[in-house]
C-alpha positions in Angstrom: -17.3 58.4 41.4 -17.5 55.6 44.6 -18.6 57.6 47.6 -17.8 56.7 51.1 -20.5 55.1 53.4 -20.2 58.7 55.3 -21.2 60.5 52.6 -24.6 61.7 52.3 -25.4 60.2 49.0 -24.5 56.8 49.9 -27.6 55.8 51.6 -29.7 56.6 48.3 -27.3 54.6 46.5 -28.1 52.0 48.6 -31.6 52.2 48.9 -31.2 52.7 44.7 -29.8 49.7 44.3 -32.0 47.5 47.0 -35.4 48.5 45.0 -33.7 47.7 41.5 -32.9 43.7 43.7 -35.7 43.9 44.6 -37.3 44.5 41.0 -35.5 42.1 39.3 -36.6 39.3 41.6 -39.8 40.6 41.0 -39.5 40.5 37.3 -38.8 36.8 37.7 -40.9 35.4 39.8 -44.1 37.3 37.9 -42.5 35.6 34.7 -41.9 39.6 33.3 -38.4 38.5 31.7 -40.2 39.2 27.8 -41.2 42.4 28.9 -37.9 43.4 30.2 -35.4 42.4 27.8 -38.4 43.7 25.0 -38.5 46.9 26.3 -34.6 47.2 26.8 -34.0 46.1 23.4 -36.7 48.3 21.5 -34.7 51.0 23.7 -31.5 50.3 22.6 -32.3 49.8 19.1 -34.3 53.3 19.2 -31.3 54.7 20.5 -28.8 53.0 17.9 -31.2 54.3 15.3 -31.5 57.4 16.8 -27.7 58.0 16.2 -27.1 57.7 12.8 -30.6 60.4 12.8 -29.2 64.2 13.3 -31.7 64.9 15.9 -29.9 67.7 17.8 -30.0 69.5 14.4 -34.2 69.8 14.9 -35.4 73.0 15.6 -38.6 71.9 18.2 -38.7 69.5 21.0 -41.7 68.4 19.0 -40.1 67.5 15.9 -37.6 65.5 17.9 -40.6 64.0 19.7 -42.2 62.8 16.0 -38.8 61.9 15.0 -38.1 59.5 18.0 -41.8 58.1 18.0 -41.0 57.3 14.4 -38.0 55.7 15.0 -39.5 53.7 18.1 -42.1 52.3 16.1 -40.8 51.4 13.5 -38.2 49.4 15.3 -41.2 48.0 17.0 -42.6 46.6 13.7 -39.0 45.4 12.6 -38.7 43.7 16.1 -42.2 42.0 15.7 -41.7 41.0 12.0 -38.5 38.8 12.8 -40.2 37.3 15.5 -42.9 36.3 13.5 -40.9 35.5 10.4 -38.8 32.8 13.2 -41.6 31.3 14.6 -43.6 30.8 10.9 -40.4 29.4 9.7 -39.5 27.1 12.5 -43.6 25.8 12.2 -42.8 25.2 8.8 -41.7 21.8 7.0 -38.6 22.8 6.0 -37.6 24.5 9.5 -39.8 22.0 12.1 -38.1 21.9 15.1 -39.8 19.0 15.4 -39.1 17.3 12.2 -35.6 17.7 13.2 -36.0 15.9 16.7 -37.5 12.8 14.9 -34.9 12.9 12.3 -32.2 12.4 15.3 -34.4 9.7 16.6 -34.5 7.7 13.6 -31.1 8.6 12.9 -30.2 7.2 16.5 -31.9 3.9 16.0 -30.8 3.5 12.3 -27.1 3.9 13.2 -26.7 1.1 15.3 -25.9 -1.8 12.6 -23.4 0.7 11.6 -21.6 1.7 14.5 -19.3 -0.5 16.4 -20.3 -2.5 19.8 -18.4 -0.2 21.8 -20.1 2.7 20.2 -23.4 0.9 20.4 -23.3 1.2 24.2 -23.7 5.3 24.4 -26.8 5.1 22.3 -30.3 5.2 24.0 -31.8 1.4 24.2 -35.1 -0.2 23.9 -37.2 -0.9 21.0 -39.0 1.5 19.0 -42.4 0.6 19.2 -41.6 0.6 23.1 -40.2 4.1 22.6 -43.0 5.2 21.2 -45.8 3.8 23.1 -43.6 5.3 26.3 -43.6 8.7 24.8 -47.6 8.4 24.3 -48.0 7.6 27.8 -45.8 10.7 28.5 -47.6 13.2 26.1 -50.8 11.9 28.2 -49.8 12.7 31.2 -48.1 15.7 30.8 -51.2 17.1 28.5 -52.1 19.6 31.3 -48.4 20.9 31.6 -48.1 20.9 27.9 -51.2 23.0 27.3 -50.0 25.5 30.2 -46.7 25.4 28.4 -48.6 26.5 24.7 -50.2 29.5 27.0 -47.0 30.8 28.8 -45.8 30.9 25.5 -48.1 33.3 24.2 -48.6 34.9 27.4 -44.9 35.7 27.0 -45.5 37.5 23.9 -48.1 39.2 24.5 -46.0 40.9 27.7 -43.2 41.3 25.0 -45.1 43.4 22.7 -46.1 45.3 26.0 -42.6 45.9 26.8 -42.1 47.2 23.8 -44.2 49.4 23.8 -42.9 50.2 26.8 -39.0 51.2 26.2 -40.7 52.9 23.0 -42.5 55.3 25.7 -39.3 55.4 27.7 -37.7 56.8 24.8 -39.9 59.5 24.3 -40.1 60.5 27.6 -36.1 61.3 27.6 -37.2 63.5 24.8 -39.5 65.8 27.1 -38.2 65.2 30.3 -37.4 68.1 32.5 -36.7 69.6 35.7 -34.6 68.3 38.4 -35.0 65.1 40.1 -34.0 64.1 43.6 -31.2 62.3 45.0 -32.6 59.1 45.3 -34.3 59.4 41.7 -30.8 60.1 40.3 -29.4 57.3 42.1 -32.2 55.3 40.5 -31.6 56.3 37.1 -28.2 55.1 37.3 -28.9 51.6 38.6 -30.8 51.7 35.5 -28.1 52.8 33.4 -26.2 49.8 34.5 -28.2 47.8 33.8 -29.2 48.8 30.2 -25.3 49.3 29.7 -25.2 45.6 30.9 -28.1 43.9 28.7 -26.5 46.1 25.4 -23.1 44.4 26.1 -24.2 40.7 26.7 -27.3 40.7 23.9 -25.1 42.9 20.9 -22.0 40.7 21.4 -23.9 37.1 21.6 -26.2 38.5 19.1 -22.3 39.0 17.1 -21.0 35.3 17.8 -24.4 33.9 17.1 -24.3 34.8 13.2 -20.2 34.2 12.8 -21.4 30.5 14.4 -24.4 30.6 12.2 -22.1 31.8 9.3 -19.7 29.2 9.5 -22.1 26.5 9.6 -24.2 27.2 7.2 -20.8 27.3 4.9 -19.8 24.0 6.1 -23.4 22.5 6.0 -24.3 24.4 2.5 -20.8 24.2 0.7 -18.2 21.9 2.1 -20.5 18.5 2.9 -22.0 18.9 -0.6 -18.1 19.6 -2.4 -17.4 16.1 -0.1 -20.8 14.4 -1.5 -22.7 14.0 1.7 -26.1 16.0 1.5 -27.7 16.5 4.9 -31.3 16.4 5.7 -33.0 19.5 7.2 -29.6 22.1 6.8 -32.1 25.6 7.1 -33.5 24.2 10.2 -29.9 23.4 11.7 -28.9 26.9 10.1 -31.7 28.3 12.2 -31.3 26.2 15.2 -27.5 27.0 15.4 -28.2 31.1 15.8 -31.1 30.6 17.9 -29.7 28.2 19.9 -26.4 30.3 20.0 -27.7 33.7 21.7 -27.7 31.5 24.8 -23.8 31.5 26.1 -22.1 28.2 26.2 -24.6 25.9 26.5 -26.3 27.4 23.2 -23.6 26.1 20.8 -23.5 22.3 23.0 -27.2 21.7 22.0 -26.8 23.2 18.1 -23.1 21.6 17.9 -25.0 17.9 19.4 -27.8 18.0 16.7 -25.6 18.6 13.8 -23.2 16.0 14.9 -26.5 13.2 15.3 -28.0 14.5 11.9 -24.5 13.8 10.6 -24.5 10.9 12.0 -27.3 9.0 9.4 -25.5 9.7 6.7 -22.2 7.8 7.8 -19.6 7.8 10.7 -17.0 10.0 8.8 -19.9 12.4 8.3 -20.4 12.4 11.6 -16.5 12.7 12.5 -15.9 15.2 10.0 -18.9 17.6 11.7 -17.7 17.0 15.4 -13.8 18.0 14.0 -15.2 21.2 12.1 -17.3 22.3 15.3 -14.7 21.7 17.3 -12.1 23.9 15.0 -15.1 26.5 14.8 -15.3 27.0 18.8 -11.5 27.0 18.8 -11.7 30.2 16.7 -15.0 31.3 18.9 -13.2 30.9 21.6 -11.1 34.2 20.7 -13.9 35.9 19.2 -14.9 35.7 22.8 -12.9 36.9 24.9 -12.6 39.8 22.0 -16.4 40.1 22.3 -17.7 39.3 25.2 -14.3 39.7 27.4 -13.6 43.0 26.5 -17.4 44.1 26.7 -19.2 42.0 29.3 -15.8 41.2 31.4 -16.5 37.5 32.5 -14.7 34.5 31.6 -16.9 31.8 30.6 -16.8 29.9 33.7 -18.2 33.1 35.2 -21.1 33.0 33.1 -21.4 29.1 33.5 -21.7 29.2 37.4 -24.1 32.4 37.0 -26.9 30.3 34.7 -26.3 27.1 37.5 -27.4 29.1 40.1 -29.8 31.4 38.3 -31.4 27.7 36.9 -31.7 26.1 40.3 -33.5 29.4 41.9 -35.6 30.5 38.9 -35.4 27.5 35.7 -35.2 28.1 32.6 -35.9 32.4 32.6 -32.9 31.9 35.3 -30.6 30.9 32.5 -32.0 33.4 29.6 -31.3 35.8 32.8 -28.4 35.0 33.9 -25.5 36.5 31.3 -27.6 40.0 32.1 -27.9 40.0 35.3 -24.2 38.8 36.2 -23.1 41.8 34.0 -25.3 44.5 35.4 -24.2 42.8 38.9 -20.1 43.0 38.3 -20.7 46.6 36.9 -22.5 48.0 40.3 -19.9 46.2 42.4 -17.2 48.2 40.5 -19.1 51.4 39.9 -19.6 51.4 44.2 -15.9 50.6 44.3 -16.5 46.9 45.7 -14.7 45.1 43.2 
């Protein structure tokens, strides 16, 4: 219900939603974005658990308590294990991320005496010894940045397993909460509402057109190109790249749909034709599953969420973007739940 800036509960609703600003800016500039989206999706996933689980049916707040700490954890295992699983894989040989960068650079340099001259001209130039010895100069100098890179990385999964932790502890605390709270701790709680309301839309429906894209390519990579006799190098790494790659809106499936087309590319120029035509007939039928998905869930057309990750790169970099598609949804849903929009 909107309440009029008269009304006495409107200046908690305010001062609700300035501290929850206020904590999200917080959250980014302290580099928290793991812990929060961890915690939030160990939460949600409790909580879609939790459903299918008769728990009103228990006879003791305790045995709901054991219940939801059961459920909690093991969804913190199951959450951990993927992660793992991903990051094992992608180190692997037959899902290195970085095998598959140097595959598109050789496939680069190997195409030109196939490609036409006018072709010829959008590819990168130079030699490759030159390219080489400039990306060893690089590397050198950007050792420092590199290293401090490696340890943000596991910093940010160490805070992720702390946020887990985390919305597990949230959970059980809804369990044996009691008592009445005050007005500003209700408005609060709501804020927070909208915003878990907003992360469950954006993450469960690009989470959805992640593994239909993922789906679809790994058909065409797996079945069609093999019926047609071209075999592609390094298909379980694209597979993996493609999903990966696609939980990030719009500019996800650019960077998987770009590799696939390069990789395609050092077998032959049809190859590389045929893959551009398929992605493009793919994100043709994406682009309804989207505004199924995301339209009728998160309620922004995709240049919304385009010009949301602009600005949220240029202010914050790259947690900006992974933040963005949350943040615009919680956003749009407190301007229409205070009757703004």
């Amino acid at each position: 219900m909107v309440e009029s800036p008269s009304s006495p509960g409107w200046r908690f609703n305010v001062a609700a939603l300035t501290l929850m600003l206020f904590g999200l800016l917080l959250v980014l500039n302290l580099r928290l974005l793991s812990a929060l989206f961890a915690g939030l999706l160990v939460y949600e996933l409790a909580h879609v658990v939790a459903s299918y689980v008769p728990l009103n049916q228990t006879r003791s707040k305790r045995a709901k308590l054991v219940a939801v700490a059961l459920i909690a954890s093991l969804t913190i295992v199951a959450v951990t294990a993927l992660i793992s699983a991903s990051v094992t894989f992608l180190r692997s040989d037959e899902g290195s991320i970085a095998a598959l960068m140097q595959k598109m650079a050789e496939t680069i340099e190997g195409s030109r005496a196939t490609l036409p001259e006018w072709a010829q001209s959008w590819l990168p130039v130079g030699d490759p010894e030159a390219l080489r010895a400039q990306l060893g100069e690089w590397l050198r100098l950007h050792a420092k940045e590199l290293t401090a890179l490696g340890g943000e990385a596991g910093r940010a999964f160490v805070h992720a397993l702390i946020g887990m932790v985390i919305g597990a502890l949230v959970s059980l605390h809804e369990v044996r909460a009691g008592g009445t709270w005050g007005p500003l701790a209700v408005a609060f709680v709501g804020c927070l509402a909208r915003l878990r309301a907003g992360f469950r839309r954006v993450v469960f429906a690009q989470v959805r057109i992640s593994a239909l894209n993922a789906v679809l390519t790994a058909l065409y990579l797996v079945v069609v190109l093999p019926l047609a006799g071209v075999h592609l190098p390094l298909t379980k790494t694209m597979i993996a790249f493609t999903f990966v790659a696609g939980l990030l809106p719009v500019v996800g499936n650019l960077v998987s749909n770009t590799v696939i087309v390069v990789i395609s590319l050092g077998d032959s120029l049809g190859a590389a034709l045929a893959s551009l035509s398929f992605l493009v007939a793919i994100h043709k039928l994406e682009y309804f599953v989207n505004a199924r998905i995301v339209g009728t869930r998160i309620h922004a057309a995709a240049w919304e969420l385009l010009l949301a990750m602009l600005a949220m790169e240029a202010a914050f970099g790259l947690p900006g973007v992974v933040a963005a598609p949350v943040f615009y949804a919680y956003g749009k849903s407190e301007l229409k739940a205070n009757g703004w929009i």
